[in-house]
N, CA, C and O atoms as a DFTB+ gen file, in Angstrom:
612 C
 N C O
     1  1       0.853      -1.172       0.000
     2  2       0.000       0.000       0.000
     3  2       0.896       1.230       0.000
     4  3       2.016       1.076       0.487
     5  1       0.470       2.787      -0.616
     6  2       1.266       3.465      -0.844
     7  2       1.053       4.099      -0.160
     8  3      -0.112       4.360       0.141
     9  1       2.513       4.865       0.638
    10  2       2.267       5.745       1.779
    11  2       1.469       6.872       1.154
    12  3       0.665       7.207       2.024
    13  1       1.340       7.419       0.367
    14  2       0.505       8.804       0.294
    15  2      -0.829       8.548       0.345
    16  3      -1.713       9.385       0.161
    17  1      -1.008       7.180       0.641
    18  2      -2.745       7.096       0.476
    19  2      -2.457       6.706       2.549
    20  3      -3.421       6.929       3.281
    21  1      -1.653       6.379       2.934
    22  2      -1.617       6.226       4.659
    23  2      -1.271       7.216       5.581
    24  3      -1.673       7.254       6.743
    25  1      -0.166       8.392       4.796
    26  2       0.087       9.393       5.644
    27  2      -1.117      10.663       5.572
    28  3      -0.787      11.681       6.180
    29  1      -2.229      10.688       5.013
    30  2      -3.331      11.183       5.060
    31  2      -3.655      11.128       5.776
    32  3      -4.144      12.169       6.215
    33  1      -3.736       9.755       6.729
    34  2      -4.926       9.097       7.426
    35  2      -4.203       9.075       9.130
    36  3      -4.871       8.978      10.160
    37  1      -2.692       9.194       9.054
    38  2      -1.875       9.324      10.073
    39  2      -1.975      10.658      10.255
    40  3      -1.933      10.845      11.471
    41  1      -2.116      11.961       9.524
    42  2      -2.426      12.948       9.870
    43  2      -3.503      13.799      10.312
    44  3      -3.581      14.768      11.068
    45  1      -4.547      12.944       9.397
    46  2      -6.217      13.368      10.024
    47  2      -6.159      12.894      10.878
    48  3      -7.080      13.197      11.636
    49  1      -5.146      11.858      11.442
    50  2      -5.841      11.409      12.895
    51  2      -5.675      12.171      14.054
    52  3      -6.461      12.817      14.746
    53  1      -4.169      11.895      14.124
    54  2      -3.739      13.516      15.384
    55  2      -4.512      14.798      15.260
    56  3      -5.153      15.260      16.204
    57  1      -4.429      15.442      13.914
    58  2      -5.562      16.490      13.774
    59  2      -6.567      16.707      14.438
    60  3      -6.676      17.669      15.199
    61  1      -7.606      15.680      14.206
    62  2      -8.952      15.578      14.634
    63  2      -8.746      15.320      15.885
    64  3      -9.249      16.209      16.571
    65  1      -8.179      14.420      16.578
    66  2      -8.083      14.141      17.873
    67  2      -7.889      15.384      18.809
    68  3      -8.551      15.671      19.807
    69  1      -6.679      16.150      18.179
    70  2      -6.458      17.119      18.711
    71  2      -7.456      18.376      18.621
    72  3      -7.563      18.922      19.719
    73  1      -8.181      18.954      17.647
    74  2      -9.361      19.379      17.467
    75  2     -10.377      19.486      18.081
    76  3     -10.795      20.436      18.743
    77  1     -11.113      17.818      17.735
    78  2     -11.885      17.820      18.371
    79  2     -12.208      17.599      20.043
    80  3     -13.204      17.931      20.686
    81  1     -11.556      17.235      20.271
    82  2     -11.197      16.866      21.973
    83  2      -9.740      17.448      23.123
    84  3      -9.528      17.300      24.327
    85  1      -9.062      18.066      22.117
    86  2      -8.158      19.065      23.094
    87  2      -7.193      18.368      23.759
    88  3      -6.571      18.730      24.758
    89  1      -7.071      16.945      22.909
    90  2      -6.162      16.013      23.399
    91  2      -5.376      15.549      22.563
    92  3      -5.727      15.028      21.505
    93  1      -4.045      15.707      23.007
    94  2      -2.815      15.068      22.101
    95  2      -2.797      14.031      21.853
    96  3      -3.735      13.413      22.356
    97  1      -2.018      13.355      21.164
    98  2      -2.349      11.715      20.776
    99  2      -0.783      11.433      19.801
   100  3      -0.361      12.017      18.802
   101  1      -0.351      10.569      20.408
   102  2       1.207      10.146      19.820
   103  2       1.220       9.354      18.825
   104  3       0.472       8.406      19.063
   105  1       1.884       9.251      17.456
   106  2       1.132       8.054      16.419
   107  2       2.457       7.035      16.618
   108  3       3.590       7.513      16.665
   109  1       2.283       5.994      16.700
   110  2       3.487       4.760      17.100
   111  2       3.600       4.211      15.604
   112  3       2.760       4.400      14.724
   113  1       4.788       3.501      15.477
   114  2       4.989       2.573      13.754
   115  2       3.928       2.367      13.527
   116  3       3.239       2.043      14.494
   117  1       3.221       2.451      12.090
   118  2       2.518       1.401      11.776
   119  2       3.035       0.218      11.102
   120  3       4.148       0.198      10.578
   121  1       2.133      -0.889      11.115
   122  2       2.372      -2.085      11.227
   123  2       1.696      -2.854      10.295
   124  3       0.724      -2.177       9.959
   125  1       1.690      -3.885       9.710
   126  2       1.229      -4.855       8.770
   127  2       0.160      -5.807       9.746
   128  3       0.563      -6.620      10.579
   129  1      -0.997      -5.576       9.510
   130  2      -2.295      -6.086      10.735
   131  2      -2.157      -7.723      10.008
   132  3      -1.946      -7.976       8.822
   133  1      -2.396      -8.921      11.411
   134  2      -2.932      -9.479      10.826
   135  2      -4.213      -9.691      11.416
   136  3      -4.601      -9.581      12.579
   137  1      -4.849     -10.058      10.234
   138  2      -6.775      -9.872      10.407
   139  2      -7.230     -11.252      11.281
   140  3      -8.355     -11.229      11.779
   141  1      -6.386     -12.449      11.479
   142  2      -6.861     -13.495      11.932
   143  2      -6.714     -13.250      13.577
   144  3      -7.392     -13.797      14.447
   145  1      -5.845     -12.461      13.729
   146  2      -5.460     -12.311      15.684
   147  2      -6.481     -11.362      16.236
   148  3      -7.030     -10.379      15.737
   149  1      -6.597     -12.048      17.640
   150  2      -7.870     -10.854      17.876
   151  2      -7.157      -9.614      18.082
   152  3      -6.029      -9.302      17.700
   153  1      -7.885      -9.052      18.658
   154  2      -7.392      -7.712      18.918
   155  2      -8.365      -6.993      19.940
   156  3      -9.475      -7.509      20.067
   157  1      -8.109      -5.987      20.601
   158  2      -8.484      -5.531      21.886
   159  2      -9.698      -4.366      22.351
   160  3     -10.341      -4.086      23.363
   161  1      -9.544      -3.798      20.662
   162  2     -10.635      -3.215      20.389
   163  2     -12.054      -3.344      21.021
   164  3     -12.577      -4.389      21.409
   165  1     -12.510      -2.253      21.047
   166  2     -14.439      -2.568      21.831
   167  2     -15.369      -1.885      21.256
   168  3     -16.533      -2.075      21.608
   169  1     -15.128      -1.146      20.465
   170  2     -15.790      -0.058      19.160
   171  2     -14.940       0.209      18.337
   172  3     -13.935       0.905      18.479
   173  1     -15.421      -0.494      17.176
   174  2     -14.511       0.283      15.801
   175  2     -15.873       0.956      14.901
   176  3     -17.026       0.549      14.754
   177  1     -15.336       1.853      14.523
   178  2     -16.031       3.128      13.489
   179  2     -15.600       2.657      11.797
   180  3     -14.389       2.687      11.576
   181  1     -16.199       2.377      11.016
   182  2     -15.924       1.493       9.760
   183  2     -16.740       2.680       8.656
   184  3     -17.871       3.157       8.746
   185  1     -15.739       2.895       7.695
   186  2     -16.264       3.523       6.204
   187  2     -15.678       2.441       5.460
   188  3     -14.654       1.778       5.628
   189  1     -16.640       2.431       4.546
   190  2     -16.215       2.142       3.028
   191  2     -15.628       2.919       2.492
   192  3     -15.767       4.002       3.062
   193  1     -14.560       3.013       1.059
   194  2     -13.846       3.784       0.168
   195  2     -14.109       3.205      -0.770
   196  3     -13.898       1.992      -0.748
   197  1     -14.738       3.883      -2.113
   198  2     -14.470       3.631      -3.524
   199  2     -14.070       4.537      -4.700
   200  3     -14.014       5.735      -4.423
   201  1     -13.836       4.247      -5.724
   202  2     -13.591       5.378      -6.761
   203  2     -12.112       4.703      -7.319
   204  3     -12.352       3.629      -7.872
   205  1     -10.837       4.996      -7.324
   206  2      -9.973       5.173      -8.193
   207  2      -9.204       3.916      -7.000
   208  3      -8.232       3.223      -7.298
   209  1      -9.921       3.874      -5.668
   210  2      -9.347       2.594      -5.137
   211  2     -10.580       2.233      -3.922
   212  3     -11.254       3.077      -3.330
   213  1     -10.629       1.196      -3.803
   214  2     -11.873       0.642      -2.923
   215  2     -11.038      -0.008      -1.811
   216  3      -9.881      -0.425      -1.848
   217  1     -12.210       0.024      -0.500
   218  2     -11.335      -0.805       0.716
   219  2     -12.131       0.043       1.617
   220  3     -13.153       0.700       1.421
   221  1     -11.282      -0.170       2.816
   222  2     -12.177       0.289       4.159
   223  2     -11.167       0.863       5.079
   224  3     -10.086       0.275       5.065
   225  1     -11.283       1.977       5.955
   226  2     -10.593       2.491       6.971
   227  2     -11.730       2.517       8.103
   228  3     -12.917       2.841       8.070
   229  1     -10.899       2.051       9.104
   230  2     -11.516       1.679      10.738
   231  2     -10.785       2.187      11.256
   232  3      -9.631       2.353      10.861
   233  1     -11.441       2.732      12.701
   234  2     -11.171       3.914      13.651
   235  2     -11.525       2.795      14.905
   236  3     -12.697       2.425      14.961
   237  1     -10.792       2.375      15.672
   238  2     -10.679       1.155      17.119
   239  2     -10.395       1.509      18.237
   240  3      -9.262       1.990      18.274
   241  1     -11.009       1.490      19.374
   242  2     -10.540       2.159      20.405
   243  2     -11.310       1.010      21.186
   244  3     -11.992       0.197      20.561
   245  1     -11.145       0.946      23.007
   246  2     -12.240       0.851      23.980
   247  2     -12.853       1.631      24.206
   248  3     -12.913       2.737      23.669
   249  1     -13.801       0.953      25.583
   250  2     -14.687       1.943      25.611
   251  2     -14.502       3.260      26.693
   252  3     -15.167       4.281      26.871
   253  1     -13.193       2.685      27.357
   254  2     -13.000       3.784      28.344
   255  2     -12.767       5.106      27.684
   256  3     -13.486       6.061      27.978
   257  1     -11.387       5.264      26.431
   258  2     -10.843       5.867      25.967
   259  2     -12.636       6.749      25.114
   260  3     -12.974       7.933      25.101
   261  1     -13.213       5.742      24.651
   262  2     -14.702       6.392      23.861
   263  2     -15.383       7.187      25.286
   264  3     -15.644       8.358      25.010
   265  1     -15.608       6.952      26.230
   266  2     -16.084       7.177      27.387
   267  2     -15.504       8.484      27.474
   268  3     -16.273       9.397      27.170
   269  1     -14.198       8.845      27.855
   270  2     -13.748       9.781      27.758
   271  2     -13.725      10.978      26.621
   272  3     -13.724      12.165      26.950
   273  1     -13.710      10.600      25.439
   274  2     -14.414      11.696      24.266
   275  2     -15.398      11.965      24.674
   276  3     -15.619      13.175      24.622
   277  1     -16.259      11.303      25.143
   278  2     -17.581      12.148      25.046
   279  2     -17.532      12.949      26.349
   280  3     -18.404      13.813      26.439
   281  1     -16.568      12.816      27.517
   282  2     -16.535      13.663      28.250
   283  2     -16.443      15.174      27.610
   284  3     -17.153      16.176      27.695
   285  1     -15.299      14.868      26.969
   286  2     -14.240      16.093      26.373
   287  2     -15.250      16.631      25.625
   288  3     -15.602      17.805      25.738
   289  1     -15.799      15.749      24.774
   290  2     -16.418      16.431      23.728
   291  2     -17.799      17.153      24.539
   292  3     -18.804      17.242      23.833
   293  1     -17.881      17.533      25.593
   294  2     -19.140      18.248      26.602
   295  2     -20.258      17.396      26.563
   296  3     -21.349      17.955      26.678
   297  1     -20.240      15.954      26.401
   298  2     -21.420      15.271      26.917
   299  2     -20.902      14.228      27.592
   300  3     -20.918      13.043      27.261
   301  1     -20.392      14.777      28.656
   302  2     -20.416      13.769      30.030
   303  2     -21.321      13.478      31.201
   304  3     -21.105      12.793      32.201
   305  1     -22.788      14.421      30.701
   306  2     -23.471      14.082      31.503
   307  2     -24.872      13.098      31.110
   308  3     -26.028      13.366      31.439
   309  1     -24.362      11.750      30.223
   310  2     -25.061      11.448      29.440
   311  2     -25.935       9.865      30.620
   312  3     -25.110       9.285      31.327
   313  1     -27.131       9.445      30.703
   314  2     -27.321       8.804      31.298
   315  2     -26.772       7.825      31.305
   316  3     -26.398       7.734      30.135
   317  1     -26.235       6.482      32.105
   318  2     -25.452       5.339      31.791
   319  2     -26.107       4.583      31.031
   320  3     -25.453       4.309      30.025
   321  1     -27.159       4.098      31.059
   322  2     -28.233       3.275      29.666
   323  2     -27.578       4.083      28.325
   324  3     -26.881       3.439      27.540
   325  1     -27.764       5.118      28.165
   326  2     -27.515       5.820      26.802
   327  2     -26.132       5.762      26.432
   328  3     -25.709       5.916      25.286
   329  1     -25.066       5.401      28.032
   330  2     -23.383       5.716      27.228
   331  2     -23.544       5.240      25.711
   332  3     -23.626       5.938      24.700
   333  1     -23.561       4.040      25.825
   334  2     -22.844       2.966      25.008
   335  2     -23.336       3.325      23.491
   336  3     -22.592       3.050      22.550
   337  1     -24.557       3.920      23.282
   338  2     -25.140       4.530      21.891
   339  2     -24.266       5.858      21.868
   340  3     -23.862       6.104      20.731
   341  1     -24.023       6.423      22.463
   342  2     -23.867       8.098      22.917
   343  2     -22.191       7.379      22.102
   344  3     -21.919       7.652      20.933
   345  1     -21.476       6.687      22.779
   346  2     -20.048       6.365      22.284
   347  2     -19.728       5.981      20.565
   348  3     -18.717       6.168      19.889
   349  1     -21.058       5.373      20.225
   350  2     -20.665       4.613      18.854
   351  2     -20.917       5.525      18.378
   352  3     -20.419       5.443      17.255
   353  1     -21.528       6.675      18.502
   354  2     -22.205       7.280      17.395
   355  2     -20.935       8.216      17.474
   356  3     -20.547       8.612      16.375
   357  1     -20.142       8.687      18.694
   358  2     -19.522       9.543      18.872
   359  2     -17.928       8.846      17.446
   360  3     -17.671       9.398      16.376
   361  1     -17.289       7.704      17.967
   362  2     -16.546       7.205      17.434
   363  2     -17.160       7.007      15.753
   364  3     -16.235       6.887      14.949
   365  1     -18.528       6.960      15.145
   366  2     -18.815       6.920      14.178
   367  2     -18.704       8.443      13.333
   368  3     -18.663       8.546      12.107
   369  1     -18.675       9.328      14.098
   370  2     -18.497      10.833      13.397
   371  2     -17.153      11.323      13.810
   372  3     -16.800      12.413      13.360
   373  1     -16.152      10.504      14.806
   374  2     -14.780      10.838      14.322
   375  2     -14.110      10.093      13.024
   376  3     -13.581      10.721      12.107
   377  1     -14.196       8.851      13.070
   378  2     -14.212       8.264      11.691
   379  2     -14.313       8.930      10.265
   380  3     -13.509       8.827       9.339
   381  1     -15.473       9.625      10.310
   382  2     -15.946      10.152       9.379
   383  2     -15.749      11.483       9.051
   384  3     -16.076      11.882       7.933
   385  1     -15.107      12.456      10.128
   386  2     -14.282      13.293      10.115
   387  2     -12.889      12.625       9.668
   388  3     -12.787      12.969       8.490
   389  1     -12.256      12.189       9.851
   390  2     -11.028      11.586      10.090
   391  2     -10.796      10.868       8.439
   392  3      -9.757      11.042       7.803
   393  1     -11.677      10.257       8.056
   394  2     -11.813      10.148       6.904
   395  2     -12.093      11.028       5.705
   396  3     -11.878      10.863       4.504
   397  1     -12.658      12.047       6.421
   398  2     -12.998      13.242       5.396
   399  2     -12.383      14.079       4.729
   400  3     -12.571      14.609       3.634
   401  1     -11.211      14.180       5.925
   402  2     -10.146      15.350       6.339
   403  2      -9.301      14.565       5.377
   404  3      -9.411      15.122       4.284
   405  1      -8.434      13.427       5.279
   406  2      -8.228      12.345       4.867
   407  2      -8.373      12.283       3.204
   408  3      -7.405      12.163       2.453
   409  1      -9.145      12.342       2.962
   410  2      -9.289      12.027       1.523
   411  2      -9.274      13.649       0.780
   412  3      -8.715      14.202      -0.167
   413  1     -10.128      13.947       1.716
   414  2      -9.731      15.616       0.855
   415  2      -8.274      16.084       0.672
   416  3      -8.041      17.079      -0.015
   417  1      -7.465      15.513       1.164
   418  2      -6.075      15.921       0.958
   419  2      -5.670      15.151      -0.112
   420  3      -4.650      15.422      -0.746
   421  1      -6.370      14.231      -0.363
   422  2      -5.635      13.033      -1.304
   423  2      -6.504      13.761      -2.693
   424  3      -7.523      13.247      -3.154
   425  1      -5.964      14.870      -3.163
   426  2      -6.884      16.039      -4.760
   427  2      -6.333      14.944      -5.547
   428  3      -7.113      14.040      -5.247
   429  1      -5.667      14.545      -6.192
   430  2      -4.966      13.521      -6.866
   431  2      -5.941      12.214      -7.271
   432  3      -5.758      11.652      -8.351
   433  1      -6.775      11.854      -6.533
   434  2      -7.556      10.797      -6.649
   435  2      -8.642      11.087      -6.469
   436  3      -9.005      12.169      -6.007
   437  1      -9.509       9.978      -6.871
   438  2     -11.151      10.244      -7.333
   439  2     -11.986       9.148      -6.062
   440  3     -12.269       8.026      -6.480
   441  1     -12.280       9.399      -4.896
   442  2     -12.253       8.361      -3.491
   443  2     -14.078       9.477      -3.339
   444  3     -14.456      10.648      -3.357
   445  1     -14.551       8.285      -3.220
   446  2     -15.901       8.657      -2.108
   447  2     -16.340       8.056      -1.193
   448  3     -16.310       6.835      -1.343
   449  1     -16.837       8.496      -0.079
   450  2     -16.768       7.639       1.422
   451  2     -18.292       7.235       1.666
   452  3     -19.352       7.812       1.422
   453  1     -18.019       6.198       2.159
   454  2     -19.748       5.627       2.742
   455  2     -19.795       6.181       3.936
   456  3     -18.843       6.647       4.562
   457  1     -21.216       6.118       4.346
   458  2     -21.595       6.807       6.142
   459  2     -20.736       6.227       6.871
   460  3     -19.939       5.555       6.215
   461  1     -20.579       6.219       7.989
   462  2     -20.052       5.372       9.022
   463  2     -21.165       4.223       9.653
   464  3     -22.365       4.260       9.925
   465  1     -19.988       3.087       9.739
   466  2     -20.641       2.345      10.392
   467  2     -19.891       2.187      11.578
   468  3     -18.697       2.469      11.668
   469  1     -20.967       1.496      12.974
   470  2     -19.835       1.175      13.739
   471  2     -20.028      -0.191      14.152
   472  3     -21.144      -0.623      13.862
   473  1     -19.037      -1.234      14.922
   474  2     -19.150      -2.504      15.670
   475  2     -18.626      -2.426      16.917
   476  3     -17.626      -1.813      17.292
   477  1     -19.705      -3.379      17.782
   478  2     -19.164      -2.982      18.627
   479  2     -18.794      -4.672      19.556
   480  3     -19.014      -5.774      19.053
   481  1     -18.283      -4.470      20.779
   482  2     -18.593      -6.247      21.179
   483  2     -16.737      -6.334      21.327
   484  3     -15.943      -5.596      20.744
   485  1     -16.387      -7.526      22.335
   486  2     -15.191      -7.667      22.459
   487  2     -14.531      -8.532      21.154
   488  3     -15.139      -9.374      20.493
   489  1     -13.609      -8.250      21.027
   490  2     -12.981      -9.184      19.514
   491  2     -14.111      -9.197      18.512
   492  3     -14.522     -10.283      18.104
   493  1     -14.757      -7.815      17.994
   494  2     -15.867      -7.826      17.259
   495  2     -14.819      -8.672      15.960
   496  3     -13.764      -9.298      16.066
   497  1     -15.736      -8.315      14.696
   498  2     -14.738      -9.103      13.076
   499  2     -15.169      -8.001      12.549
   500  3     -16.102      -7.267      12.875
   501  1     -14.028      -7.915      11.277
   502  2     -14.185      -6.899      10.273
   503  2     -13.948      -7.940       9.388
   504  3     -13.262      -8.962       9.409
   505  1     -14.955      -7.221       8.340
   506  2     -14.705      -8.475       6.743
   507  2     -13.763      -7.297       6.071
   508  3     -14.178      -6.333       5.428
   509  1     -12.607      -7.565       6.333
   510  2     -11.443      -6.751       5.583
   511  2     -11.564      -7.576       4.084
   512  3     -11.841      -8.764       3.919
   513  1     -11.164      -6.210       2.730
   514  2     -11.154      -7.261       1.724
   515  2     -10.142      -8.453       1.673
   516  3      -9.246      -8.463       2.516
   517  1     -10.200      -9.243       0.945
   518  2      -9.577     -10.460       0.860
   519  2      -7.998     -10.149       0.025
   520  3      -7.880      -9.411      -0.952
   521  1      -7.001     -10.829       0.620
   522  2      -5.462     -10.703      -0.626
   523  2      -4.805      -9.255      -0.339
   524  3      -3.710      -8.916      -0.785
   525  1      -5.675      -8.414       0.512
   526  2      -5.117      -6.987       0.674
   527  2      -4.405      -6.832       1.767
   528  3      -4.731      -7.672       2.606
   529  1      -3.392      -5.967       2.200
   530  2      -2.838      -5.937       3.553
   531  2      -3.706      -5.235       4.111
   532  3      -4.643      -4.825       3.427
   533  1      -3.636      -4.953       5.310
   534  2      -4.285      -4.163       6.452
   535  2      -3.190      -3.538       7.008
   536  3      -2.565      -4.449       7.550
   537  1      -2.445      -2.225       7.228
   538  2      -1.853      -1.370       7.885
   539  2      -2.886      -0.823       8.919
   540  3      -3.972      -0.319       8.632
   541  1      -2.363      -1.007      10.189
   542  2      -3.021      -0.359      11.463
   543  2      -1.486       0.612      12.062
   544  3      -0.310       0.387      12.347
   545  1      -2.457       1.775      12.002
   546  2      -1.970       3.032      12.314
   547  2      -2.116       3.360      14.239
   548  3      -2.901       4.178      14.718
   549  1      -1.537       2.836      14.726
   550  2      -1.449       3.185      16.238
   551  2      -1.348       4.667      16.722
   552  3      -0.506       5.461      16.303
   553  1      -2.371       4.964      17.716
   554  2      -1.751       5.868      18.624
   555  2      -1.844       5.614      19.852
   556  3      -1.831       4.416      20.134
   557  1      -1.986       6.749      21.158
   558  2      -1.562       6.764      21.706
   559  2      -1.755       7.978      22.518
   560  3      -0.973       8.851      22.143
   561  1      -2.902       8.555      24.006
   562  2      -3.387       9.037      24.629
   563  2      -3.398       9.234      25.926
   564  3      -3.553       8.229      26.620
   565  1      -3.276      10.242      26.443
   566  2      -2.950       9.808      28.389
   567  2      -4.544       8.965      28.693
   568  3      -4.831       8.548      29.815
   569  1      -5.384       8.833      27.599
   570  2      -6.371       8.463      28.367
   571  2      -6.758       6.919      27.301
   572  3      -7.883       6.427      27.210
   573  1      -5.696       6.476      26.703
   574  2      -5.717       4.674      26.014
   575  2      -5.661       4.942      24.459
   576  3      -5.696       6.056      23.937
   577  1      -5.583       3.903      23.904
   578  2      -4.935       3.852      22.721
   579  2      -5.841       3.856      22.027
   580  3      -6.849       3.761      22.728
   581  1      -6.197       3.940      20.524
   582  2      -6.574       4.111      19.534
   583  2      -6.082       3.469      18.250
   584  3      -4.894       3.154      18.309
   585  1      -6.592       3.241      17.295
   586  2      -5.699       2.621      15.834
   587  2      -6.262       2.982      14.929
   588  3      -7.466       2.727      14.945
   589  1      -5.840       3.566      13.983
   590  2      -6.601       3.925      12.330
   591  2      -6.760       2.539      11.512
   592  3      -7.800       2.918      10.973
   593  1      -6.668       1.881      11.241
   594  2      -6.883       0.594      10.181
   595  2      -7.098       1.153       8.848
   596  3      -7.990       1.992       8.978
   597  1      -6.708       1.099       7.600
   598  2      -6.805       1.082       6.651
   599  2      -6.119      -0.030       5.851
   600  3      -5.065      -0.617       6.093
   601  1      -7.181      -0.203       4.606
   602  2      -7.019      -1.195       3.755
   603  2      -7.052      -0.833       2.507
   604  3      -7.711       0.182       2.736
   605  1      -6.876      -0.794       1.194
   606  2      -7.152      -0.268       0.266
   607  2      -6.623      -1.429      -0.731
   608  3      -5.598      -2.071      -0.501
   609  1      -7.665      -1.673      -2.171
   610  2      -7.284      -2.535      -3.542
   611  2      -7.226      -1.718      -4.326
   612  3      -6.957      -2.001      -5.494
């Protein structure tokens, strides 16, 4: 996969993070995912990409670290029944920022994004496409980690 289609997505991320929530966020190597190991995740935020290349970028976090955005983001006074909707939806419109920011930098290519989706559940699955690598983009928060995932054919 070519870095100019990953360092987009390493940069919308700190961006937005920092933006929208007033919190720094460190980006660590990224890495060659493999899709068969679980992983630790408890909400991932999922777009589709198509146009001049198709695939999917995921936004992974727990739920503490999601818990905490929505502090930041001024709805921490959300009932406990409602967190857990209040979080996906929250992690579903950073995604989609993050992706937005993301592709608009990439003028060069012809990319349009699906809504966000999100999953949620311990060791949820992503149907990553098939034969493609998966690069997961790590960061890194005083308040837990995060990962960009992108895939692209």
């Amino acid at each position: 996969m070519d870095a100019k289609i990953i360092n987009p997505f390493l940069s919308a991320g700190l961006s937005v993070f920092e933006t929208m929530f007033n919190l720094g966020s460190t980006n660590k190597e990224p890495f060659l995912l493999d899709v068969n190991m679980g992983h630790p995740w408890e909400i991932s935020g999922l777009l589709g990409i198509t146009g001049d290349s198709s695939g999917i970028v995921a936004f992974r976090l727990g739920r503490t670290l999601a818990y905490k955005m929505l502090e930041l983001s001024g709805m921490g006074d959300i009932k406990e029944d409602e967190k857990e909707e209040m979080a996906k939806q929250l992690v579903a419109e950073f995604t989609n920022v993050v992706s937005g920011n993301a592709i608009s930098s990439l003028t060069d290519t012809n990319l349009k994004v699906s809504p966000p989706v999100t999953i949620s559940g311990r060791n949820h699955s992503i149907s990553w496409p098939k034969n493609y690598p998966v690069i997961a983009i790590p960061f890194v928060t005083k308040y837990g980690a995060y990962e960009v995932d992108v895939c692209f054919k």
